[in-house]
N, C-alpha and C positions, 0 to 999 in steps of 0.2 A: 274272814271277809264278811263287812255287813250284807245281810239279806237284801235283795232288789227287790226297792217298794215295788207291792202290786201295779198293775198297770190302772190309768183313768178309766174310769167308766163314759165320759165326754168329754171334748176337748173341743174350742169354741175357738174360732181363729178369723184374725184380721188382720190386713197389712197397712189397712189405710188407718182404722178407728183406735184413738187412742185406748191404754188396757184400764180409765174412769171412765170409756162411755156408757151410758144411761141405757142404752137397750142393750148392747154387747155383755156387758160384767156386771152392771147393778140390776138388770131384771133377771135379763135370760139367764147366764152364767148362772148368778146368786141364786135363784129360786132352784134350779138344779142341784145346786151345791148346798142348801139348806132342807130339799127334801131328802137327801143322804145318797145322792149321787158323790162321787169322787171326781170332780170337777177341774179340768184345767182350764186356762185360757193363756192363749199366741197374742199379743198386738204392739201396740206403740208404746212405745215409753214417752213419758211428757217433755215437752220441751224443754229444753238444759237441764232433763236430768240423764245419768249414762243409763243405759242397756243393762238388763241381767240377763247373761246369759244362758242360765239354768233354771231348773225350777225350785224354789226355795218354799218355806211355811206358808201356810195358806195365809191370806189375806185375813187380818184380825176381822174386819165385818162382814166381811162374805162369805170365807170359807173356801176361796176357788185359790184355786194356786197358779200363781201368775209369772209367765215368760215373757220377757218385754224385748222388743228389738229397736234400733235406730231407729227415729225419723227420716224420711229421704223423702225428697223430691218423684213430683210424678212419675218421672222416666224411670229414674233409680229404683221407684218403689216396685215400678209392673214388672221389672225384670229383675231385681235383685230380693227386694223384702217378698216376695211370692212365692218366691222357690224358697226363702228363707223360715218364713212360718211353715209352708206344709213339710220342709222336713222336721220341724218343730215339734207339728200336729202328729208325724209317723211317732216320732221318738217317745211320743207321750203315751203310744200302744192303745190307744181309746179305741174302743170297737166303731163308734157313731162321730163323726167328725163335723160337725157345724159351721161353717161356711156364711164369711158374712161381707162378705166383698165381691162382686162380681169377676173382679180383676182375678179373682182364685179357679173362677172354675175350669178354665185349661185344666187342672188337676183331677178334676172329677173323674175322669178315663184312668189315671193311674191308681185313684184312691180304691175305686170298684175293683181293680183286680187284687189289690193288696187284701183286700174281704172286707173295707171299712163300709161303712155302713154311713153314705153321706146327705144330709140335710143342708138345704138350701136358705138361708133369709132372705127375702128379699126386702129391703127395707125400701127401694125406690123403684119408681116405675119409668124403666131405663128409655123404654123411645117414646117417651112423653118427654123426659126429661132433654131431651135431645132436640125433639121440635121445639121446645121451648129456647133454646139456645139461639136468639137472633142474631147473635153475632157472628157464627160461622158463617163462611162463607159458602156458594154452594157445591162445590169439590167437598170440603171436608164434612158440610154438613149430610151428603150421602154416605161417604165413610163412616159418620160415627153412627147412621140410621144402620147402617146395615150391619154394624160390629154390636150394635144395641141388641138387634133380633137374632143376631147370632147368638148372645149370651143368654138371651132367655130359653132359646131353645136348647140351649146347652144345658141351662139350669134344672129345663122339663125333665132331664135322665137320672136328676137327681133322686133319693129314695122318696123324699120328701120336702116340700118350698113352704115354711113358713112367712106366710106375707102379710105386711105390718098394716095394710089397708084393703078393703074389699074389690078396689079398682086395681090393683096390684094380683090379687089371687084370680083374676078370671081371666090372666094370661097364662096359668098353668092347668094343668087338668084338675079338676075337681075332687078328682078322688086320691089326689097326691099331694094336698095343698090343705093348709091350716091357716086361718085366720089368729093371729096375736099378735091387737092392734097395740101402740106404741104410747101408752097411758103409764101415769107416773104413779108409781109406789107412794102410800100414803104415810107421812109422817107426821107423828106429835108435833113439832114444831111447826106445822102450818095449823093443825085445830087448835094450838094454844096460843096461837098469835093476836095482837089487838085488833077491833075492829078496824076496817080500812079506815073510814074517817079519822081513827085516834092516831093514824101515822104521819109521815112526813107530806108535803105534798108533792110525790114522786109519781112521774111516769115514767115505766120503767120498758126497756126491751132487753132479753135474752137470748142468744144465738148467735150464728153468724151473722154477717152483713156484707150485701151488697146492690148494686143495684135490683136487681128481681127481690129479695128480702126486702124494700122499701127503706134502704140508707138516706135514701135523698127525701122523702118521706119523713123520717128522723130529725134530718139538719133542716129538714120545713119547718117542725111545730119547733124546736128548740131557738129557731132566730128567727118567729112569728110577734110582730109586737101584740098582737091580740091573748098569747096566752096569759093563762091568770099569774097575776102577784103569788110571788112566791114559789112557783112552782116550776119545776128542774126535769130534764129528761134522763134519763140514768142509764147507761148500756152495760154490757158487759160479753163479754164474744169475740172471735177473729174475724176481722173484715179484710176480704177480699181484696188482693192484689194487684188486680184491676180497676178498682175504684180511685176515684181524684180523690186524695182526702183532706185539699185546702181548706173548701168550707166546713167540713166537719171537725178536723184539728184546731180550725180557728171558735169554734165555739167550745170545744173543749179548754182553749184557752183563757176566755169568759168567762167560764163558772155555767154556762147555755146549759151543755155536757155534760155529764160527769161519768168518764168513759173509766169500765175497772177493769180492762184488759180481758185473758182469758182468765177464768175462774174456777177450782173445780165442782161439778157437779153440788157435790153438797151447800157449797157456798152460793153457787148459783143461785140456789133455791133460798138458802140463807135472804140471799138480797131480796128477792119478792116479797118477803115480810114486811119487807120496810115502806112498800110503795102502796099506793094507793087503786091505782090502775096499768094495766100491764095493756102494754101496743103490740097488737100483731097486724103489719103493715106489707104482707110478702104481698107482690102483686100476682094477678090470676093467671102466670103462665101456664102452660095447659100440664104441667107436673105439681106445681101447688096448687091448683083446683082441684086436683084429684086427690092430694095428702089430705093426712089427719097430724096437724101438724102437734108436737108434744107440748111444745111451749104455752098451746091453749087451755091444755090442761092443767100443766101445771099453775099455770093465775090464775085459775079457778079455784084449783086445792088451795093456793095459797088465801085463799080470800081477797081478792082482785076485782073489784070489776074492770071490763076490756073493751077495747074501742079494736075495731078489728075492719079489714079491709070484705068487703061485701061478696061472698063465696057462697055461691048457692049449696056449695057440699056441707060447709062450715054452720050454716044455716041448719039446715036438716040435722047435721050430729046434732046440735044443741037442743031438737026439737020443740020450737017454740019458749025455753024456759028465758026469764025475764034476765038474764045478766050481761049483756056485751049490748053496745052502740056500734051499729054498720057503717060503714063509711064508703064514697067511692075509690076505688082504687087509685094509687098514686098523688094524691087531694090531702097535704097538710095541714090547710085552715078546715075542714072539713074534722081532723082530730083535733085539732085546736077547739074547735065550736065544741066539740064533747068535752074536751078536758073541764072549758068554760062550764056547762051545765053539771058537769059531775063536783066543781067546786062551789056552786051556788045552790046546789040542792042536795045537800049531807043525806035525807032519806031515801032518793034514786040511786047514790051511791051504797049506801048500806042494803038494801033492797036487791042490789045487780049483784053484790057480791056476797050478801048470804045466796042467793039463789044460786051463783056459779055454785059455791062450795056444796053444798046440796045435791047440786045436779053430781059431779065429781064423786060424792058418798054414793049415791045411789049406782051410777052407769060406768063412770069413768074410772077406775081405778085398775093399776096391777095385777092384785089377789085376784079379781074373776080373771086376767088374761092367762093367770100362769096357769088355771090349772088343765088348759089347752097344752099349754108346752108339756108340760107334768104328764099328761097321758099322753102322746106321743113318744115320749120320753120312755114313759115302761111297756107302750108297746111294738117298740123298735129294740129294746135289750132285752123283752121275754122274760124279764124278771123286776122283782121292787130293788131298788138299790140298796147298797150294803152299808151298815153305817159305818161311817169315816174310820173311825177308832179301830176297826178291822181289819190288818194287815198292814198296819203303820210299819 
């Protein structure tokens, strides 16, 4: 009979976050798994592809060994995929079990008695997120306020609540709470890139969409007759099921658009190469005032300059450095009037986006966020990790 591989030394689990998201498996996960943790992760498998329902070789670039389960719909997900990754998370024997869905921590109470040792992400700031939601009405919008502050204080019993922004970490105690914020890992491919001017003349956006994200926004500057000759807006992201998407389909059927669907990660970032100026259009509900959203960073890194909606948080991270045009919020001609000066004057273009990328080298990047997680990491397992090759 073969030997029973060692047990994980972590094991990172999600039921909502597909098993490419960018903080889930390519920061958090990976830098775990490349300092010589023995690294699993629980999450979604991509759209039309099937489930594995084991755990197989580790991931050729990261290292983490990944169990992938069904996509399912909301309902499906909070009761079916939740029980399904934390028995997942048991199975994988990791002392430390990381947590990255709110919708998990019902579990929290069975995991502490099991002896695991649980940490909390909190990537979003849940009863922000919730006043922001104008459309509930107001029955369910007390429901979700009080099911919101339910979860945080749930989350507070956790050993530890990594939170991705500093308006996020002063909802749990101080002395149980890490800051690592949600900055993008630095690649060759964006410092070898051409300068913005030498690219296409693309404004590009990244993420999801929908109303609050500035969709309508979007289909503004792309069917504006003011913008410049030449020049395309380019998406790429899952848009919301809620949203009308007449006007927006109908420009994507012009050539207005050029919508690439969802995309993974790496190609995500692939495409910001190509563009000239990256839009961040979320409007200032009272949970994206408070984010530090990634996508700013990344068109930074990318070499980008940004036309970005007017956030006094967004303001202050950047501190003063010369690369983004303010805009007022939800005000399409308003991006349009920037796209127009970013294409009439090649040196404020070149200027906004050596300085994003700069700023990005100096402040913004991964390597300083991980090695937050990294000491947490060895001082919740009381030891440095083992390297992989030991006890294969």
């Amino acid at each position: 009979m073969a030997p029973r591989p060692r047990p994980f030394d972590i094991v990172h689990v999600s039921s909502a976050h597909p098993w490419t998201d960018n903080r889930v498996h390519l920061r958090a996960a990976a830098s775990a798994a490349r300092a010589g943790y023995r690294t699993a992760l629980v999450a979604v498998a991509a759209a039309g592809a099937g489930p594995e329902t084991d755990w197989h070789l580790p991931d050729p670039e990261t290292g983490v060994y990944v169990r992938r389960i069904p996509a399912r719909h909301r309902g499906r997900r909070v009761l079916v995929s939740s029980v399904q990754v934390i028995g997942a998370a048991l199975s994988s024997r990791a002392p430390i079990v990381h947590l990255h869905d709110p919708e998990l921590l019902w579990a929290l109470p069975l995991l502490r008695v099991l002896h695991r040792t649980v940490v909390y992400d909190a990537h979003e700031d849940l009863p922000e997120q919730v006043r922001g939601k104008e459309y509930l009405g107001p029955v369910a919008r007390r429901g979700s306020t009080v099911a919101a502050h339910a979860a945080v204080a749930l989350a507070r019993r956790s050993r530890t609540v990594v939170a991705a922004t500093p308006t996020i970490a002063r909802r749990f105690r101080a002395d149980r709470t890490v800051l690592v914020r949600n900055v993008p890992r630095l690649r060759t491919q964006d410092t070898d890139a051409p300068p913005a001017a030498a690219r296409g003349q693309v404004a590009v956006y990244l993420g999801s969409m929908s109303r609050d994200r500035g969709i309508d926004v979007l289909t503004g500057v792309a069917a504006s007759p003011g913008l410049p000759d030449g020049w395309r807006v380019v998406t790429a992201g899952p848009i919301d099921s809620a949203v009308d998407r007449g006007a927006f389909d109908a420009l994507v059927d012009t050539g207005r658009i050029d919508h690439r669907g969802v995309l993974a990660p790496h190609a995500a970032r692939d495409l910001l190469v190509t563009a000239r100026v990256g839009l961040l259009p979320l409007l200032p509900t009272p949970a994206y005032a408070a984010s530090i959203p990634t996508k700013l960073f990344e068109y930074l890194a990318a070499g980008l300059a940004v036309v970005a909606t007017d956030v006094p948080l967004w303001r202050e991270l950047l501190d003063g450095a010369d690369c983004a045009t303010w805009v007022p919020p939800g005000d399409p001609e308003s991006v349009v009037a920037a796209l127009r000066r970013y294409d009439s004057d090649p040196e404020l273009l070149r200027r906004h986006a050596e300085a994003g990328r700069a700023l990005v080298l100096e402040r913004f990047r991964w390597d300083h966020e991980e090695h937050v997680l990294l000491d947490l990491y060895r001082s919740l397992s009381g030891a440095p990790p083992m390297p992989e090759a030991v006890g294969r």
